[in-house]
C-alpha positions, 0 to 999 in steps of 0.5 A: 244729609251725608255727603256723597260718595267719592268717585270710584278711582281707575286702578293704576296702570302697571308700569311698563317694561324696562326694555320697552322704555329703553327702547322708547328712549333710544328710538326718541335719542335716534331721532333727534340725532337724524333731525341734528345731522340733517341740520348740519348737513343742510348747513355745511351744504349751504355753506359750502356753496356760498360766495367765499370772502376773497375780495380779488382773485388770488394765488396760493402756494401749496408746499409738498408734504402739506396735510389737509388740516394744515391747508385749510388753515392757511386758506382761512388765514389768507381770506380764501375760505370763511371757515376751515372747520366747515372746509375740513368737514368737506374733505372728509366727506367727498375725499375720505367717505366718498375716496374722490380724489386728494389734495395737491401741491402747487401754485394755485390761483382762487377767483374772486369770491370763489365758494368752499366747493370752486377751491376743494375742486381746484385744489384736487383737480390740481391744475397749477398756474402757468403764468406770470408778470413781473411789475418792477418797484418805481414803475409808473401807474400808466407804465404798469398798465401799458405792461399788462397791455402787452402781456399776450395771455391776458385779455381785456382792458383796464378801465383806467389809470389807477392812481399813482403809487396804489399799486404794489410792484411785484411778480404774479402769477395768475390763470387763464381765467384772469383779465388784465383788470383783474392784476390791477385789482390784485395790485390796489388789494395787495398796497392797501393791505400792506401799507395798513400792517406797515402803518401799524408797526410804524415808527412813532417819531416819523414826519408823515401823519397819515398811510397817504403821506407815507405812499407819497415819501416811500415813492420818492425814496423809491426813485432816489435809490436802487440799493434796498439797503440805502433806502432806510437811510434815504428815508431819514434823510427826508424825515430830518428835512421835514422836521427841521421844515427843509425842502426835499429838494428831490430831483425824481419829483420834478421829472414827474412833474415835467414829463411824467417821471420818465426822462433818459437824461439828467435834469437841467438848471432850467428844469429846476427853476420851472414851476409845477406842484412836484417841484420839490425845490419850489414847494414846502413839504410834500408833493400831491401825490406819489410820483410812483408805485413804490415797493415794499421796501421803501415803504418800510423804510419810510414807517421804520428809517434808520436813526441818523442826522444827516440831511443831504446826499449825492451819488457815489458813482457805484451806484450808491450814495454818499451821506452828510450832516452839514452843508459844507460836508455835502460841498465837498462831496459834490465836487467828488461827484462832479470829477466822477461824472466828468469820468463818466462821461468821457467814457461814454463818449469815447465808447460812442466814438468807438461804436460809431467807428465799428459801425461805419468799418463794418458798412464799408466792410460789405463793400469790400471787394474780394482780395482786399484787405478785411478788418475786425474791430476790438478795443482800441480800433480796427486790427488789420488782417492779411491780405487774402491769397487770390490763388487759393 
């Protein structure tokens, strides 16, 4: 038997032309480059509209002269965007594709979460921030509170009393938009985020082991001095004290611990000798909590104090203090301090007396009659003027 016979094969189908083929694969080219810039489209779109990472409200500055890259970079480095490339894809879209405005310089303040698309419009709509509050370093939480009460163009009520010393004092600004609560908030983000980079940066050597401790030392500095430039020596003054297990002895904890850190005169012996938990010259160590919402300044000198041996100091009379080593030392310096505050004191007895005498002339000088003799009052008492002519 022979085997059978092979298939009869298809003759090979001629190739096509090579303009077809280009043609083929540019159109297959095209369209993958459509179904790609749909994607990206579909992305950037959804992005755009997404909740933005800012966990408060915020304010930004926007400098004149600033370009549309930079912007972005700032908005991404401060938390108000997620991604600067996404918003510039924007801009470039709505501003230069679709000539929908430019981008504006001024003060600018971002709700909570706002999306790519809420910060583009603020930004071209150019409506700056109008408002302000100012919130002083060594203020107490419930002062900082009963401040933003009385603001009148913010609405709404804090909840309540932040806890001491989480707030950062400073002046904000902020919109029409924002509530009281909202400052609070703005307030708790801007400590917590601070005191963490200051803790980072801080001095190995320093007596506080945790960023709690450290609130709780920066308030009491803050109390003690109002000379930013004191502070880092006030602050070693503590450190010293803790690490030779001294008390603090700090007269601003124990008028917290009495009377709610404000008091308009200064502490007796008695106060002294009374028992609470912030009276630092009963406890070891630190008090419970900061006895106020202390400022950055203090808060740096306390992770960074300068490097001195001195463990006492008393005020100067110039607003300022007066720093020592020993015990003997710091004696002496109290007793300058004692001829200072007699001084002091004396002056500001002699201006009462001078007041009160001003008040009770001028009382009687609404009784006066008519052509008797009139009395202006200077520095040093009343000066007798001449009698008035009752013929003219």
């Amino acid at each position: 038997m022979r085997p059978p016979e092979p298939p009869d094969r298809e003759p090979p189908e001629e190739d096509a032309h090579p303009f077809l083929r280009m043609l083929d694969g540019l159109l297959n080219f095209v369209f993958i480059m459509v179904c790609m810039t749909a994607a990206v489209f579909y992305f950037v779109r959804v992005e755009f509209d997404r909740p933005g990472p800012l966990p408060v409200s915020t304010v930004l500055v926007v400098p004149k002269g600033e370009g549309a890259s930079a912007i972005a970079e700032r908005l991404e480095r401060d938390g108000i965007i997620a991604d600067r490339r996404i918003f510039m894809t924007s801009i470039l879209y709505f501003m230069y594709l679709k000539g929908q405005g430019t981008l504006k310089a001024g003060e600018y303040q971002f709700d909570k979460q706002a999306t790519m698309r809420q910060v583009l419009d603020t930004l071209v709509e150019g409506k700056s921030i109008l408002y302000r509050v100012t919130l002083p370093e060594g203020w107490t939480s419930q002062q900082i509170v009963s401040r933003l009460a009385a603001h009148p163009d913010l609405d709404g009520q804090v909840p309540d009393v932040p806890s001491e010393g989480s707030l950062l004092p400073d002046t904000y600004s902020f919109g029409s938009k924002d509530t009281r609560d909202d400052i609070v908030q703005r307030m708790q983000h801007a400590q917590a985020k601070f005191l963490a980079k200051m803790w980072d940066e801080r001095d190995p050597d320093i007596m506080v082991s945790s960023p709690e401790e450290a609130l709780i030392l920066a308030s009491i500095v803050e109390k003690e001095t109002g000379k930013a430039d004191e502070r880092p020596h006030i602050a070693s003054v503590f450190h010293n004290r803790l690490r030779k297990r001294m008390r603090l002895q700090s007269d601003p904890t124990i008028i917290y611990g009495l009377f709610g850190g404000i008091r308009d005169h200064p502490i007796t012996q008695s106060d002294l000798e009374r028992e609470n938990p912030y009276n630092t010259y009963k406890i070891d160590g630190l008090p419970p909590t900061p006895i106020a919402n202390p400022g950055r300044a203090a808060i740096e000198a306390v992770l960074k104090p300068a490097k001195t041996k001195d463990l006492y100091f008393v005020a100067d009379g110039t607003g300022g203090h007066v720093f020592s080593a020993t015990l003997a030392e710091h004696n002496r310096n109290v007793v300058k301090w004692r001829k200072i505050e007699r001084e002091i004191r004396a002056r500001q007895a002699a201006e009462a007396a001078a007041a009160a005498e001003a008040a009770e002339l001028s009382e009687l000088g609404g009784l006066v009659p008519e052509g008797e003799v009139a009395a202006v009052v200077a520095v040093g008492g009343p000066i007798p003027l001449p009698k008035r002519n009752p013929k003219r």
